[in-house]
ZADO-1210 file (C-alpha; in nm, 4 decimals, padded with zeros to 6 digits):
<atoms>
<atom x="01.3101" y="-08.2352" z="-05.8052" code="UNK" pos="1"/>
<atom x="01.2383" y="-08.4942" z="-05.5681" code="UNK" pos="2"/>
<atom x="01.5010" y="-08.5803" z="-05.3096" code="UNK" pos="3"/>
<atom x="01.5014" y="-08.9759" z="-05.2437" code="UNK" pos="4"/>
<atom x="01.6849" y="-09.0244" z="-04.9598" code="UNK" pos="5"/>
<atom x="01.3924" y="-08.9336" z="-04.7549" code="UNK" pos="6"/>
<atom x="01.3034" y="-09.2733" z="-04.8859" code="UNK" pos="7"/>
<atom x="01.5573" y="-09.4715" z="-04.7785" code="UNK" pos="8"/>
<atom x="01.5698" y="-09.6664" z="-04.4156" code="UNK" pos="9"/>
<atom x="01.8751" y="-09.5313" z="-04.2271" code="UNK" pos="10"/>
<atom x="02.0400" y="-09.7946" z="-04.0008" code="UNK" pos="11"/>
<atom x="02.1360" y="-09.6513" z="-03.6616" code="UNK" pos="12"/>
<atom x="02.5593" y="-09.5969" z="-03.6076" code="UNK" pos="13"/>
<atom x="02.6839" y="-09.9055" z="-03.3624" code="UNK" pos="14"/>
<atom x="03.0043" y="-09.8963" z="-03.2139" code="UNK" pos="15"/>
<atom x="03.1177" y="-10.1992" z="-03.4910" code="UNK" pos="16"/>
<atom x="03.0767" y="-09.9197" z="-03.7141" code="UNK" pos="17"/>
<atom x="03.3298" y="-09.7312" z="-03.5910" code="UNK" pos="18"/>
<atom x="03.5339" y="-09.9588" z="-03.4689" code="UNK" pos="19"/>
<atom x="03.8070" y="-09.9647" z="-03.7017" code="UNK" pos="20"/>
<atom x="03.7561" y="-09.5553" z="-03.7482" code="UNK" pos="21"/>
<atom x="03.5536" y="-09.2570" z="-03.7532" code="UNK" pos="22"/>
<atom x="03.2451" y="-09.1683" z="-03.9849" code="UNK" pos="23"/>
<atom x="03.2423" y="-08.8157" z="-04.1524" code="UNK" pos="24"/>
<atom x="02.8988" y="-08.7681" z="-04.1857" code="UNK" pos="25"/>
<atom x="02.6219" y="-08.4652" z="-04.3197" code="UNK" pos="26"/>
<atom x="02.3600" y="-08.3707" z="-04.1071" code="UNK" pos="27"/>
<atom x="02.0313" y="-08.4274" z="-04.3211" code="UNK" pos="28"/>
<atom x="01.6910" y="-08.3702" z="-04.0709" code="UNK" pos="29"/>
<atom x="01.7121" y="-08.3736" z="-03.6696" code="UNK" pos="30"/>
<atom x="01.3851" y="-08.5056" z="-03.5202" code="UNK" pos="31"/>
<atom x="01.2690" y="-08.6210" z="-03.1659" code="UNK" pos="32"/>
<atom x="01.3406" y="-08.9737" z="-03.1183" code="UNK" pos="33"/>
<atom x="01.2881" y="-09.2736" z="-02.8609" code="UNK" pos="34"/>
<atom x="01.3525" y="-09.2541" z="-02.4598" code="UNK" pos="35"/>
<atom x="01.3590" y="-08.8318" z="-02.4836" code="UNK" pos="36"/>
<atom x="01.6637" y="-08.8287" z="-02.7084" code="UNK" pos="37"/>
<atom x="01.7497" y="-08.6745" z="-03.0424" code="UNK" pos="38"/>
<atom x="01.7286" y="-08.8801" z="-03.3666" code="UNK" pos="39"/>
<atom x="01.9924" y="-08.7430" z="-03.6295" code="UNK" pos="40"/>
<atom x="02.0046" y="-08.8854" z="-03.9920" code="UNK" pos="41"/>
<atom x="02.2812" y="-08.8117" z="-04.2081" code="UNK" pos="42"/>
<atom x="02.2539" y="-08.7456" z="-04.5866" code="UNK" pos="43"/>
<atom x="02.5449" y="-09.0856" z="-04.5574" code="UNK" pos="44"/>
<atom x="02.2267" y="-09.3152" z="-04.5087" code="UNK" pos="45"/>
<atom x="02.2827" y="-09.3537" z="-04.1226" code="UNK" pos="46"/>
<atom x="02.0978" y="-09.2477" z="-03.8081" code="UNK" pos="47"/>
<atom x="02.2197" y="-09.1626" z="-03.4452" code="UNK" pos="48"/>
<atom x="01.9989" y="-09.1478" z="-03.1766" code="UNK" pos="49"/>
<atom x="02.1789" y="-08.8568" z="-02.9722" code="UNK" pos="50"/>
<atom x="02.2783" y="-08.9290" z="-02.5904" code="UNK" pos="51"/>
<atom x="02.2736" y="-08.6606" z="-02.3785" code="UNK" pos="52"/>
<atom x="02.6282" y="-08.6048" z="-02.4035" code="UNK" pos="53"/>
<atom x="02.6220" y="-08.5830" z="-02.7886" code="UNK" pos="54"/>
<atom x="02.3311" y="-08.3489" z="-02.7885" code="UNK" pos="55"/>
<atom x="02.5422" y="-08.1272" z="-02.5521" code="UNK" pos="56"/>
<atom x="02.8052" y="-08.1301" z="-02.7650" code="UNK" pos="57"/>
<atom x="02.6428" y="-08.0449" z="-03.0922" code="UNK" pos="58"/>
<atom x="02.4475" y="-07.7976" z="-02.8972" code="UNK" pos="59"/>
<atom x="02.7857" y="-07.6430" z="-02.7691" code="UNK" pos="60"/>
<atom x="02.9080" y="-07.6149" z="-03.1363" code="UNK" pos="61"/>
<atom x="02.6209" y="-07.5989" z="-03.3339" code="UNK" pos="62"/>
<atom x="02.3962" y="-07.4390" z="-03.1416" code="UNK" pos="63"/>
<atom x="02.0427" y="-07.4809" z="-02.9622" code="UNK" pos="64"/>
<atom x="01.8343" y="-07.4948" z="-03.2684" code="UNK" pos="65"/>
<atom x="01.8604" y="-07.7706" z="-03.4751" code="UNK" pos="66"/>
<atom x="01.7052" y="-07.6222" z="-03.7653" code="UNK" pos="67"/>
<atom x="02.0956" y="-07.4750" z="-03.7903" code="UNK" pos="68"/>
<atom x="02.2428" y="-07.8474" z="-03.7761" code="UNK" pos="69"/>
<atom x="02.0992" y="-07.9194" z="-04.1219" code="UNK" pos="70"/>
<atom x="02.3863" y="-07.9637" z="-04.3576" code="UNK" pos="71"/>
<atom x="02.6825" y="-07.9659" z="-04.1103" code="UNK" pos="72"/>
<atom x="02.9453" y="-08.2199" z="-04.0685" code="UNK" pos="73"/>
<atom x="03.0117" y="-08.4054" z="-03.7835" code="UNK" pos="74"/>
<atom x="03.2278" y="-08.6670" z="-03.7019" code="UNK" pos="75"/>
<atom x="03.0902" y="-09.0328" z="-03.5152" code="UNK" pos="76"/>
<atom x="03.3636" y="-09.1982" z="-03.3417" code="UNK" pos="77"/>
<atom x="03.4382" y="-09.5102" z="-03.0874" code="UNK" pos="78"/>
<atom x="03.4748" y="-09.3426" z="-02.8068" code="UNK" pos="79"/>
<atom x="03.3672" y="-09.3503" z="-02.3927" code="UNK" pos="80"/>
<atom x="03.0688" y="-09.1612" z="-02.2191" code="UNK" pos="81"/>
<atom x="03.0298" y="-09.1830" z="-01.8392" code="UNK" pos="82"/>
<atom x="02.6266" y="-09.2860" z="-01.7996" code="UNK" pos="83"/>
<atom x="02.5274" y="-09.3506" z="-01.4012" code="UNK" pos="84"/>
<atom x="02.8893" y="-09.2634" z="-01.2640" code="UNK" pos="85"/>
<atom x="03.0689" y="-09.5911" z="-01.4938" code="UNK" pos="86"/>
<atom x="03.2424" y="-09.4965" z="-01.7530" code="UNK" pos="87"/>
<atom x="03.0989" y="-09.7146" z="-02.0723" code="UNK" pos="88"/>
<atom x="03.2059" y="-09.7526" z="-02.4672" code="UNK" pos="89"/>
<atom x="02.9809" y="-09.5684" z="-02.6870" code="UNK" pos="90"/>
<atom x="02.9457" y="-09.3744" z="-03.0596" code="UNK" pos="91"/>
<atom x="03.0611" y="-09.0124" z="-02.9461" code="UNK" pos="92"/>
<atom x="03.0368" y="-08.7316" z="-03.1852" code="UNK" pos="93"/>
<atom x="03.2994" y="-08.4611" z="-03.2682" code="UNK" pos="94"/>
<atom x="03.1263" y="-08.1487" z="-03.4891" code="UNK" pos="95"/>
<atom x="03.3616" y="-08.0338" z="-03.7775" code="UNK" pos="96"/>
<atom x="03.2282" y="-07.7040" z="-03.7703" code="UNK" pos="97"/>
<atom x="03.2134" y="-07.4000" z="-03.5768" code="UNK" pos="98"/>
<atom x="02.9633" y="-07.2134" z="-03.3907" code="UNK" pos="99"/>
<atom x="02.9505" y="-06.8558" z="-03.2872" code="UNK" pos="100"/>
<atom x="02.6007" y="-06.6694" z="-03.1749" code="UNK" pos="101"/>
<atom x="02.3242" y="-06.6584" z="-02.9041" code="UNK" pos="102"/>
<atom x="02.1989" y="-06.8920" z="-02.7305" code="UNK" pos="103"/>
<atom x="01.9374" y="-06.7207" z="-02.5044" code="UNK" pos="104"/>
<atom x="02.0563" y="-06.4190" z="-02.4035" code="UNK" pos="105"/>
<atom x="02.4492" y="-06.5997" z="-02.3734" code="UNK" pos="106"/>
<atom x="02.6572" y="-06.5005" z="-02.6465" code="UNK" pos="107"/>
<atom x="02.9203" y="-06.8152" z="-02.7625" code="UNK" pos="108"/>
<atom x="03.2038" y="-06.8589" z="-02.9676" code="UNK" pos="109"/>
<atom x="03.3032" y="-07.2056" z="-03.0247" code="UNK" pos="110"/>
<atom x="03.5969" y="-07.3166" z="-03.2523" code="UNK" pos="111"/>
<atom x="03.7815" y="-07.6522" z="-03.3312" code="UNK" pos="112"/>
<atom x="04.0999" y="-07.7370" z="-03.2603" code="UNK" pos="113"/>
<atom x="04.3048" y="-07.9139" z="-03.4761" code="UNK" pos="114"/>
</atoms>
């Protein structure tokens, strides 16, 4: 079986896509992307190109190696990151999953709230 939707062209999340609420959205491939950031596509059709507080936070839940990201859900939302000491609007993400493992020789547990 062939799987198509590595295929199709993604469009990248703005914050008009979010505006009027969040995305729910599937992991699908993790690869290195523009200006040393992250480039997440989604299984949804849609990429993300991953500030550094949105990698943190995925790393935080998900863990370091994004290998494990594949298939998890994460939420995008319209939300604020603070980028050169201003506070700015941007697409934050919220992971709907849990984490618990190594990361180096740290052990973390990480669990959502509701």
């Amino acid at each position: 079986m062939v799987d198509a939707r590595k295929y199709v062209t993604s469009s990248f999340i703005t914050l008009a896509d979010v505006a009027e609420g969040p995305l729910r959205l599937t992991i699908m491939k993790v690869a290195d992307g523009k200006n040393n950031k992250l480039d997440a596509t989604f299984e949804e059709g849609f990429s993300l190109s991953l500030n550094a507080t949105n990698t943190k936070r995925l790393v935080k839940a998900l863990g370091a190696d994004t290998d494990g990201w594949i298939g998890q859900v994460i939420e995008a939302y319209a939300g604020e990151i603070t980028y050169e000491g201003k506070d700015q609007p941007a697409v934050v993400v919220r992971p709907m999953t849990s984490f618990c493992g190594n990361i180096g020789n740290i052990h973390l547990s990480y669990s959502l709230g509701t």
